[in-house]
Every structure is written in structure tokens, then in C-alpha cells.
N, C-alpha and C positions, 0 to 999 in steps of 0.2 A: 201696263195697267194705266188708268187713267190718273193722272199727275206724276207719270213717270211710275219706274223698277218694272220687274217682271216677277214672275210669278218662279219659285223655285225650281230646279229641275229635281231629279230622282224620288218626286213626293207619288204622283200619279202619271202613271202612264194610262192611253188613252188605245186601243188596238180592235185588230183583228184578231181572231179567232186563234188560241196559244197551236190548236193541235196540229196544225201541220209543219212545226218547229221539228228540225233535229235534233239532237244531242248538244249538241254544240249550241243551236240556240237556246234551248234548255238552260244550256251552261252562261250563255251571254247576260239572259234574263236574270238570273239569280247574281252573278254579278255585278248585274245593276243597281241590284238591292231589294229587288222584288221578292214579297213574301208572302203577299195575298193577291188571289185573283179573283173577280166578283166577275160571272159567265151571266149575260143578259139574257139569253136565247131560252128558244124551248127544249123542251128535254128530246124532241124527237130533231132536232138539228146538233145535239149531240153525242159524239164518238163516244164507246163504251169501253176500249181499249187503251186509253192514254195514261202516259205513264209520267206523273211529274214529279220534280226534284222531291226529296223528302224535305220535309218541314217546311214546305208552303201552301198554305191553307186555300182552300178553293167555294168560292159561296156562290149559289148562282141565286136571282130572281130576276124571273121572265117578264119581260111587257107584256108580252103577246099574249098573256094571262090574265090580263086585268080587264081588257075592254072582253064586253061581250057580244053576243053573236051580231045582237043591234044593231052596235055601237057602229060596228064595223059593214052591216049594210049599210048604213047611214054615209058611212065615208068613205068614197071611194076614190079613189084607189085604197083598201084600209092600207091600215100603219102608218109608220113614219117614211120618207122627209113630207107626205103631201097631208097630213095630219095634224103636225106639229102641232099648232094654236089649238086645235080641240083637245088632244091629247094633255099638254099641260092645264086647260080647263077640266077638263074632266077624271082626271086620273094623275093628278099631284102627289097620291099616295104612293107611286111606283116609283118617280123619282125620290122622296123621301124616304123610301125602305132600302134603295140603294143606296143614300148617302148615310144613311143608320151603320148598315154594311159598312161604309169606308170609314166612317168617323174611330168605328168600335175595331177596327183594324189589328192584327201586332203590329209592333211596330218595322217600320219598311216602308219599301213602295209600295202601293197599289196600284196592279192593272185591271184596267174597267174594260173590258170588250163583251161584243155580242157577233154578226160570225164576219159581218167588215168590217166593222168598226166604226160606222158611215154615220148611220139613221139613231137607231136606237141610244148607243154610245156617243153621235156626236148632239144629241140634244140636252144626253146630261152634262156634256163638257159642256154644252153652250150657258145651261144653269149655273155651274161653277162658275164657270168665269164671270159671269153675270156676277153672283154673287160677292166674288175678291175685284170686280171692278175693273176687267178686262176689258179693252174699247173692244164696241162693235166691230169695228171694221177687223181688228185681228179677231177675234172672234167668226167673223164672215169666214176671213179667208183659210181658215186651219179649218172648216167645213169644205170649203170648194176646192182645197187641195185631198181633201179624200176622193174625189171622185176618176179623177185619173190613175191615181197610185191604185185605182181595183182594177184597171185593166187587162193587167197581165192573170190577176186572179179568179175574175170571171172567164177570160179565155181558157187557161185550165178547168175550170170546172164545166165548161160548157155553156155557158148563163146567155146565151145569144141577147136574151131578154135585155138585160144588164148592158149589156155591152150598146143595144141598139139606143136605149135609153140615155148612154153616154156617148154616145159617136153620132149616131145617125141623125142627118137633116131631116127625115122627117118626125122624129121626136125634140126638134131644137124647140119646138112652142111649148110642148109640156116640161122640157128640161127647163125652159126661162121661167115659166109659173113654178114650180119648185123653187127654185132660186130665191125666186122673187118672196115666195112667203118663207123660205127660210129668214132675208135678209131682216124683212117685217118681224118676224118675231125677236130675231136677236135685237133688234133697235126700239122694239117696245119692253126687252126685257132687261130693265137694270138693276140694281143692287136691290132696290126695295123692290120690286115687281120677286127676282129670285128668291129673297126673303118668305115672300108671303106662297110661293106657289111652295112652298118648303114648309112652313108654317100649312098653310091648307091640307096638304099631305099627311099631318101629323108629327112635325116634328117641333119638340118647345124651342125658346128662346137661346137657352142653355146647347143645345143640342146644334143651334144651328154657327151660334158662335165656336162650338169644339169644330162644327164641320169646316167653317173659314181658319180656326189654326192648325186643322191637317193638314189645309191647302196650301196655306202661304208662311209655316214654320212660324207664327206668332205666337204669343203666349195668349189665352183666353181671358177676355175681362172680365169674365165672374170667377 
């Protein structure tokens, strides 16, 4: 973080998608400490058969629920990562319903995923850290390290799409414009920018200080 420490481990985990975990990872998770999972996605990108540990709570709220049909003619490619800056303008309430979600927690870890864990999930990690004061640049790069770590996962699912978007020269222009507004927003968004798109969202003063001592094990100044 900025003036030195790091940010705790075992508070939030940041992921892909739990369901194609075995048993075993089942079992790794929960002895991590994990006891809540807040699922970003939509309801038709997820599995109706999964079976998770007993007594770990599961909340989902979708992004892809918020913008409407507009919104998303308006921007294209919709969604995130080529979004980001509108999406935190326009729909601060998503991010803020998810950290409602994490603040109100039991206690444990929380994993935040959506189905990579990429786009949607790494824009709320990038508002957290924003808000506990994580430099940009680590901030950059725990973004741009998701993007190879899906390789092996899109090649199982087929995602040629995905994959050409991450490998292929002839999408290196559109992969550097992603980047490139990724980097721009994390370096326009600091503590008080996080603040206030958190605030816009609907979340009080009180609420957003409990959400910086979920993150960083402080105690809350009010």
C-alpha cells in the first residue's frame, strides 16, 4: 500500500468461478477460511447443481443487471474491461450493493467472483484497493496477471473468442486500448475518487469506513 504494509491475506479472496472445484477444492477453500461467496454473474451463466460446503453463505448480484439495453448499445463492446470509466460513472450502485454484501459478511473470508474473475470482479478489487490505498501499479498488474492465468480455461471451454483476444496479433490494438483504459482508470481512481463512487452508489460514511476495516483488519473510527 501506499507508505508501505500490505493489505492482509485471508480477508478477501478475489476468483473465478467456485463451480468447477472438486471436493478437495471445496475442502481447500473452506480451509482457508472462507465463509461467504458473493457470485457476480448472471443467473443464466449459472450451474444449478453445485453442491457447497455446509455453512457457507452464498449472495450473488449481477452487473450485467444494472445497465440497460441503452446503456450497452451505447458501449461497445458492452461490459467490462472496455467500459470500465462509464460503468463506475454510471452504475456506482452495483459496486456499492456488492461491498454492502462484503461489509455485512459472517465473519471469514470472502470470495468475490464472477465466471473469471477478470472484468467484473477485477474492477471491484481495483475500487478496494483504491479505497485502502493500494499503488496503482500493483493494482495494474494483479489486473494483467488475470489475463493469461484464463488461458488454460478458455481453451477448455472453447472460448476461441477469448483466447484470440488474449494471444492473437491481430487483436494486440484492441488488447493495448483495454489496457491502456484500464491503467487510466486505476491512476485516476484513489482513495477519495473510491470514496465517493461508493458514496454515489449509496453507501454512508459509516458504511464505507466498516467496509475499509473488513479489508484491512482495522478497527472503525466511528
Amino acid at each position: 500500500m501506499a507508505g508501505g504494509g500490505e493489505t492482509p491475506p485471508g480477508r478477501i479472496v478475489r476468483g473465478d468461478s467456485p463451480e468447477r472445484l472438486s471436493p478437495a477444492g471445496w475442502e481447500a477453500l473452506w480451509g482457508y477460511g472462507v465463509r461467504t461467496i458473493i457470485d457476480m454473474r448472471r443467473v443464466d451463466e449459472c450451474a444449478l447443481d453445485v453442491v457447497r460446503p455446509q455453512g457457507l453463505d452464498a449472495y450473488r448480484v449481477s452487473w450485467d443487471d444494472y445497465p440497460d439495453q441503452d446503456w450497452n448499445d451505447r458501449h461497445v463492446p458492452p461490459g467490462l474491461p472496455g467500459s470500465m470509466r462509464a460503468f463506475l460513472r454510471d452504475y456506482p450502485v452495483a459496486i456499492a450493493d456488492t461491498a454492502r454484501l462484503l461489509t455485512n459478511a459472517a465473519p471469514g473470508a470472502v470470495l468475490v467472483h464472477c465466471a473469471g474473475g477478470r472484468d467484473r470482479t477485477g474492477l471491484f478489487a481495483i475500487v478496494l484497493g483504491a479505497l485502502v490505498g493500494v499503488e496503482a501499479q500493483a493494482l495494474y498488474d494483479d489486473y494483467r496477471h488475470s489475463l493469461p492465468r484464463l488461458i488454460p480455461l478458455f481453451r477448455q471451454l472453447g472460448r476461441q473468442d477469448e483466447i484470440d483476444f488474449l494471444e492473437s496479433e491481430a487483436q494486440a490494438e484492441r488488447r493495448a486500448q483495454v489496457l491502456s483504459e484500464v491503467r487510466s482508470v486505476i491512476d485516476e481512481l484513489d482513495t477519495a475518487m473510491a470514496r465517493r463512487v461508493l458514496l454515489d452508489g449509496g453507501l454512508a460514511e459509516h458504511e464505507i469506513d466498516a467496509l475499509h476495516a473488513r479489508i484491512t483488519g482495522a478497527p472503525t473510527t466511528s
